[in-house]
N, C-alpha and C positions, 0 to 999 in steps of 0.2 A: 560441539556442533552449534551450542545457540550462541557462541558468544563468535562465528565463522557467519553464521545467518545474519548478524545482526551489524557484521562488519558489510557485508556485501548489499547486504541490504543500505546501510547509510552511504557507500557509492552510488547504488541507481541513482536514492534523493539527491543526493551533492551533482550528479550528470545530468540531472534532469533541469535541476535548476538550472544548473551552468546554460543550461542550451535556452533557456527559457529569457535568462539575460542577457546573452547574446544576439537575441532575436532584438529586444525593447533596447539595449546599451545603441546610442550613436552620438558620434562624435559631435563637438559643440558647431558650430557655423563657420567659427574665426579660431579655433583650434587647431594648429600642427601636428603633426606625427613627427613621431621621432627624428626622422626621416628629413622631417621639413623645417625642422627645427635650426634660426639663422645662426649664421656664425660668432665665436666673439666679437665682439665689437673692438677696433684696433686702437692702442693708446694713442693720443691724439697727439702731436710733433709738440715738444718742449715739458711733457707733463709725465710725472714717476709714478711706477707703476710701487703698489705697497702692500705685501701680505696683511692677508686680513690677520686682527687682533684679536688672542680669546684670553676672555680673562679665566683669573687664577684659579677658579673653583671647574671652567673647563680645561682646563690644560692639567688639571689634578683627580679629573675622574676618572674610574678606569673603564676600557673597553670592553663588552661581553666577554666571556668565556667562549674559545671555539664551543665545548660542551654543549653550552645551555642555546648556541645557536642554532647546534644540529638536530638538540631537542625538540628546536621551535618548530624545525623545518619538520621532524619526524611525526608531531605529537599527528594523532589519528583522527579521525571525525567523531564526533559527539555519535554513542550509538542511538537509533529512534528509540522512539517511543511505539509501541506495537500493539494490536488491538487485530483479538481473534472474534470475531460477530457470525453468528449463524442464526437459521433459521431451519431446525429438524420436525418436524409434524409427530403425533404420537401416535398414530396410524401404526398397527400392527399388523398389516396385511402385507405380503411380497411387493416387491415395487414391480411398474409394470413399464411399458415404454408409454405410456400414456398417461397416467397420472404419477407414477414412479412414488406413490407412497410410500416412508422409508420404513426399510426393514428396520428390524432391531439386532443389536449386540450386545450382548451382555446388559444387557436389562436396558440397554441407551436406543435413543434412534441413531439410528446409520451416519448421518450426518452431524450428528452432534459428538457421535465417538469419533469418527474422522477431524471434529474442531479440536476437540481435545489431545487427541495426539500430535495434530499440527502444534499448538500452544506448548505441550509438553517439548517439542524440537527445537521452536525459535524463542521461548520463554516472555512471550506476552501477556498481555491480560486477555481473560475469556469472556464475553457476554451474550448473551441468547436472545434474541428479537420474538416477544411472547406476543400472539395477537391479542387482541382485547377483547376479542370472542372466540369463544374455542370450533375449531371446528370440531362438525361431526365425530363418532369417535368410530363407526361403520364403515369400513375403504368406499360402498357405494355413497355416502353419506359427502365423504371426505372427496369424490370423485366429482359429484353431481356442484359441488360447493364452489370448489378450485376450476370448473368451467364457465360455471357463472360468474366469477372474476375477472376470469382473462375475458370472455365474452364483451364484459361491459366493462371494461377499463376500469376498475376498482380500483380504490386505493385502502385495503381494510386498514381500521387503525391498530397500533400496537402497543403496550404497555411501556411508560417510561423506564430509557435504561439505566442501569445504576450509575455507568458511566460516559461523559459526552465524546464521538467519535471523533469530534473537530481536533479535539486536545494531542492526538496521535497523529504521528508522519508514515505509519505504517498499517493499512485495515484489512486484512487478510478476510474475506467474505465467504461464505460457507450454504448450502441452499441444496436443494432438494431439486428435480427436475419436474415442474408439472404441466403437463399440458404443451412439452415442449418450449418452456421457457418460464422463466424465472416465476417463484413465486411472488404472486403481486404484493403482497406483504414490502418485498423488497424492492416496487417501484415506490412506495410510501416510504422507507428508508431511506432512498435516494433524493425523494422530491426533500423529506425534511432538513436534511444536514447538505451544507456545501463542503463538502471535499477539493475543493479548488486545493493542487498543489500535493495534493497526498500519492501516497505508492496505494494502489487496490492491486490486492491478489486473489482472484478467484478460487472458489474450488467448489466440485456439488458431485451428488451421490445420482445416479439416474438406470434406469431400465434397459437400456440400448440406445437409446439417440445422445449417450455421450454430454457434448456441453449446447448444444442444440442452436451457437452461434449465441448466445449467453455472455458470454465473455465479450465478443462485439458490442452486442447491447448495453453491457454497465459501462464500456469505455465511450459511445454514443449519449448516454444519460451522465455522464460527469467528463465532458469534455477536456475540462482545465486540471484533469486527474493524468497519472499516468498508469496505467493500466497492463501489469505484466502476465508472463505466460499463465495459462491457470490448472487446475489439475482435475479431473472427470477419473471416478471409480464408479463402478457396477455396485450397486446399493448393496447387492448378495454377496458379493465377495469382499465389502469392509471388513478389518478383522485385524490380530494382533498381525497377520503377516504384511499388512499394509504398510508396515510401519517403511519396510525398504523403500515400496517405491516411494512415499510421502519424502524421506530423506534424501532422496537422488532427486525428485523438481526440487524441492528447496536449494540444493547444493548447485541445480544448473539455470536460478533465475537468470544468473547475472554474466551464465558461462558463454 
C-alpha cells in the first residue's frame, strides 16, 4: 500500500506540474514548429554532395543497448517526499457540531490517531502543530477560547516544528473542526510556510458539519498549491475500524 500511495501520489506532482508548464512554456518569436520547419536546401548546379566524416573513436563506439533504452523509458518517478502535520486539542470532552473538541482513542485525541494511521498507510513523516499556549483544559474553557479566535481573526502562535514543511512534495493536513472551520492555529501555518507547488491533502475529525467547506479554504489560502480530495470522520467513530475507509480515499486520490 505505501509504496502504491506513494506512486500515485508522485503522478498527481508530475500532472500538475506538467500543466503548470504548459501554461508558462511559449514558443520563441522567430521559432518554427515542426511543421514549419524549411526544406533542405538543394545542392547548388556543379557542386558534390559528401557524406559527412566521423572519426575513428565515433565510428568505434557502440550504440546503447535496446535493454538499457527500454529501461530509460521504463525507470518510474522519484517517489515524494511526505509529511503527515496535524493539529488534535487535548480536550477530553465529546466533540460537538460546534466546537467539535476531539474525542479521545486510546489514550490519543481523535485526530491525531487518525494522523497516525494515515502516516502508518502512505509511510511519511509525522509532526504535530503545538500551540505555544495551551488552551484551556475545561471543553467550556476550550470552547469560549477557539471563539474568540475565529471572532477576531487570530493568528495564535505555535511551537517550532522539528521538521520544515517546505522540504516535502507531499503535506497531508490533519485538524479538528472548530467553530465550523479550521482551527486558527492552522491559518498561522499557512500564513508562515509557502507551499507554492506542493500536493495538500486534507483530512479533520468534526461533530456533524463534516469538512465545513475547509478544504475550499486551504486551497483559497495556498493558491500556487494543489489541493486534493480530502477526507471528514465523525470525531466518535475514529477508531481501529477506520483504518478501511482511511485506505479506500488514499487508494481513490488519483482514481
Amino acid at each position: 500500500m505505501k509504496r502504491i500511495i506513494a506512486v500515485l501520489l508522485a503522478v498527481s506532482i508530475l500532472c500538475a506540474l506538467a500543466a503548470c508548464s504548459a501554461e508558462r512554456a511559449q514558443p520563441a518569436a522567430d521559432a518554427g514548429t515542426a511543421q514549419d520547419a524549411p526544406d533542405p536546401a538543394p545542392v547548388q548546379s556543379g557542386a558534390e554532395s559528401t557524406p559527412e566524416q566521423k572519426t575513428p573513436a565515433e565510428e568505434s563506439a557502440p550504440s546503447p543497448a535496446p535493454d538499457e533504452a527500454e529501461q530509460e523509458q521504463d525507470a518510474e518517478p522519484a517517489e515524494p517526499k511526505i509529511l503527515v502535520v496535524y493539529f488534535s486539542s487535548a480536550n477530553t470532552a465529546d466533540a460537538d457540531v460546534v466546537s467539535a473538541a476531539t474525542p479521545r482513542v486510546d489514550g490519543m485525541g481523535a485526530t491525531a490517531y487518525l494522523a497516525q494511521m494515515i502516516c502508518d498507510e502512505v509511510g511519511g513523516e509525522l509532526a504535530a502543530v503545538t500551540p505555544a499556549a495551551d488552551y484551556p483544559a475545561d471543553y467550556n474553557g476550550t470552547l469560549s477560547a477557539a471563539k474568540d479566535e475565529r471572532d477576531s481573526d487570530a493568528r495564535p502562535a505555535f511551537l517550532e516544528l522539528d521538521v520544515d514543511p517546505e522540504d516535502y512534495d507531499v503535506i497531508f493536513i490533519g485538524y479538528p473542526m472548530w467553530w465550523y472551520t479550521l482551527p486558527m492555529l492552522f491559518y498561522t501555518f499557512f500564513d508562515t510556510y509557502d507551499l507554492s507547488g506542493k500536493t495538500l491533502v486534507p483530512f479533520n475529525t468534526h461533530g456533524g458539519s463534516r469538512d465545513g467547506g475547509t478544504y475550499a479554504q486551504i486551497a483559497a489560502l495556498e493558491p500556487d498549491a494543489t489541493v486534493l480530495d480530502g477526507l471528514a470522520v465523525a470525531g466518535e467513530k475514529v477508531g481501529a475500524d477506520t483504518r478501511d475507509a482511511v485506505s479506500k480515499w488514499l487508494s481513490g486520490l488519483n482514481g
